[in-house]
BABALO-537177 format. One record per atom (N, C-alpha, C): x, y, z; residue in three letters. Coordinates in steps of 0.05 Angstrom, whole numbers, plus 5000, padded with zeros to 4 digits. Each point is the difference from the previous one (the first is absolute). Layout:
% residues N
XYZALA...
***
This chain:
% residues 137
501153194764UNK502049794995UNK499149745014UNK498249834985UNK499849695016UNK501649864979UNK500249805033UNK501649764996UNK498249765018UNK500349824989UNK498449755006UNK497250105015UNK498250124995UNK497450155003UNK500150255030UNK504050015004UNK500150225024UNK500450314977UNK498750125014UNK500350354993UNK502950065013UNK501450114990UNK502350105009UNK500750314998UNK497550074986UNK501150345003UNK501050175009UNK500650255003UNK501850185021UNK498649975027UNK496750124992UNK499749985024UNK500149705023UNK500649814995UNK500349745014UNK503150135010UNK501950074988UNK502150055010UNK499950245008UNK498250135011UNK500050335015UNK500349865030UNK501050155018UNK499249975029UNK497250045003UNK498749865020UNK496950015010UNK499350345009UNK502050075006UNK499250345011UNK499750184980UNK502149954976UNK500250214973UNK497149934989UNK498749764989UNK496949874992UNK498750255018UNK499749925032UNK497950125019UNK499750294992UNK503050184997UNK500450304992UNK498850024978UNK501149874979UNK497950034972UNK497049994996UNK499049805018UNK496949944999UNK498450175015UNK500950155020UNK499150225016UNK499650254983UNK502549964985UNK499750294973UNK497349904986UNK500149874990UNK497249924986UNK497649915013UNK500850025024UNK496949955011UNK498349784994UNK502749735000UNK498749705002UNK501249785016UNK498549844993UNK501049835025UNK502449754988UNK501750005019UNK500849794986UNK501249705030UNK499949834985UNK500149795027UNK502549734989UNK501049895019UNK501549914986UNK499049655020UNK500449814978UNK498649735011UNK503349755002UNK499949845014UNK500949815001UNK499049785013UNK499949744969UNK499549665015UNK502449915018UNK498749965030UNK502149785011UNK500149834987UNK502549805001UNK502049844992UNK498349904971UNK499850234979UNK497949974979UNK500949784991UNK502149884986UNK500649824982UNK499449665011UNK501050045030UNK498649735007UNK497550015008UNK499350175007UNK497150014994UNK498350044979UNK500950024984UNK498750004967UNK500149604997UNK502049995000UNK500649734995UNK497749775017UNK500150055021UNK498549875011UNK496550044993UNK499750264999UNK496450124996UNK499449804962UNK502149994991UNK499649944972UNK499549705003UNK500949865017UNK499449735009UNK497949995021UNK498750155002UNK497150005016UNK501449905026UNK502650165015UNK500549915021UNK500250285026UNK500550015009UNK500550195028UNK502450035002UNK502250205005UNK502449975004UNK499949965030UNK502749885015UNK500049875016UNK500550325017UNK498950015030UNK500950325010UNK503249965012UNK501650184997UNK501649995010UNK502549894976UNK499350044969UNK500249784982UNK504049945004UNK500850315005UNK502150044995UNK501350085032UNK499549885020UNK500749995019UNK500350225024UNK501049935016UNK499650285021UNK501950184986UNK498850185000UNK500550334997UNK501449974969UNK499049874984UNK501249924971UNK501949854997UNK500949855026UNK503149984997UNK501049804980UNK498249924982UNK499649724978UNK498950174976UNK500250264994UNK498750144967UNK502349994989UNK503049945007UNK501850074978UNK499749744980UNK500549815029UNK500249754991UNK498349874984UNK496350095002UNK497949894978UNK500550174975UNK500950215001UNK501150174971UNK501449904993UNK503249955012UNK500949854972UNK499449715000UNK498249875008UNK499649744987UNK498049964985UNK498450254995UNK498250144982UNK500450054976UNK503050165008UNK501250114975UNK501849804979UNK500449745020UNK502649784985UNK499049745015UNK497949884984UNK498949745013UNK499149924970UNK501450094969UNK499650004976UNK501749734987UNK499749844984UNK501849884991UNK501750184983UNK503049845005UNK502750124978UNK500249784977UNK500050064977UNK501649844980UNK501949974997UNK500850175016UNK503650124998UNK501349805020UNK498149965028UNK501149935015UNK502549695003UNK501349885024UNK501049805000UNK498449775002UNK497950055010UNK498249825018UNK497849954978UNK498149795000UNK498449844986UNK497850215009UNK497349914976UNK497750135005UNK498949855035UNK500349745001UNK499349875013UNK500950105034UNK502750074993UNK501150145034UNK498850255000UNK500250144979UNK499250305008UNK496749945013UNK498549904988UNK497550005003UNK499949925029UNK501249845007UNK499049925026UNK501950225015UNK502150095004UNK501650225016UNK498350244998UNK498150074978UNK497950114997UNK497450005018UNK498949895010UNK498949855011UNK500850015025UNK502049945007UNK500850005032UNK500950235014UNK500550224968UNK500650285013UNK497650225004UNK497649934990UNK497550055001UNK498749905023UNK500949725003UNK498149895031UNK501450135026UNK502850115006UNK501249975012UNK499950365008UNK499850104985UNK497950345006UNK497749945007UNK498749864992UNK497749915016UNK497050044978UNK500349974978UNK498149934984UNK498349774994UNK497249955005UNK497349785001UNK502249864991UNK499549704991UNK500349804981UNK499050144975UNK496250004995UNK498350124981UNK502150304989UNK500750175011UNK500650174991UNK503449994976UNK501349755019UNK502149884987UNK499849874977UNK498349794989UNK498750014985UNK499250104976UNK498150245009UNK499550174987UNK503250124982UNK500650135018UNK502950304994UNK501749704978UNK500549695010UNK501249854977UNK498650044979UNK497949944998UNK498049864980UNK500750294978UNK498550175015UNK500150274976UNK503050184995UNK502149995023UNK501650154990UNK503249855001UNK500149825004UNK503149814997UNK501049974978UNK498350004984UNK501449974966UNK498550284996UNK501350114984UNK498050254996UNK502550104980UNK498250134975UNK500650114982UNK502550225005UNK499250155019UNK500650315003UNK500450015030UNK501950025014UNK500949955027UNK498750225018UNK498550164984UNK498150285021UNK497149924996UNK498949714987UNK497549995006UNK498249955024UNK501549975026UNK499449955022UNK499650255009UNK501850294989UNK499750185020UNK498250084982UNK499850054970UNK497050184978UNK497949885012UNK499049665006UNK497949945016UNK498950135024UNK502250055017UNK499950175026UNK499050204992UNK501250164984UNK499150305010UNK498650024977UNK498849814985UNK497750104984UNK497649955021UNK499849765022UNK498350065012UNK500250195024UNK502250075000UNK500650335029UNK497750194979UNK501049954974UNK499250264992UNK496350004990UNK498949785002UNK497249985003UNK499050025024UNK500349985018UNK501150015031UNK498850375001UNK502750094994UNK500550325007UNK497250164983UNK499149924980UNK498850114974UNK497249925024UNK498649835014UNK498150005003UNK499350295024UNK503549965018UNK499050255021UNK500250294995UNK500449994962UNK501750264988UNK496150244996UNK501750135013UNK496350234998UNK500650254980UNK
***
């Protein structure tokens, strides 16, 4: 079952121990991988940049907050407000988690108007998932 280039199959939803019990029956290995703070770090590697260390603050205490301005930093048609305010309230909710200028930029330029309000996250995890495929054995 994928969705925007993530596998979702049962086993993604098994506990890590039920996988370990099964793969021991078969006598293979199995390993399980995770990108730190992958999406802003995707974002940034795609702009030939370095993510900043610490991007999301001590002990994460700033990942909720770059998620949802990740998730809703989109223009509304719907909305009250002009293209002209959103864009810049856009903008200031992006700098203010703490994203480059360049990277601000960027996330306007390609995903503020956007066709389909999940092409920011199918970009993401199509590159998670080129990402995962190179350490896949």
């Amino acid at each position: 079952m994928y969705r925007a280039h993530r596998d979702y199959n049962i086993a993604v939803r098994m506990k890590p121990e039920v996988i370990k019990v099964i793969a021991e029956d078969f006598n293979i290995r199995v390993d399980s991988m995770d990108i730190r703070n992958a999406f802003p770090r995707i974002i940034y590697a795609v702009n030939g940049m370095e993510l900043p260390k610490d991007f999301y603050g001590p002990k994460k205490e700033n990942k909720l907050k770059v998620n949802i301005v990740l998730n809703d930093f989109f223009f509304k048609e719907d909305a009250k407000s002009d293209m002209k305010c959103q864009l810049k309230n856009a903008k200031s909710r992006l700098k203010r988690v703490g994203f480059d200028d360049k990277i601000i930029d960027f996330l306007i330029e390609k995903f503020f108007i956007s066709s389909y309000r999940g092409d920011l996250f199918n970009f993401l995890s199509f590159h998670e998932r080129m990402i995962m495929r190179i350490f896949k054995t």
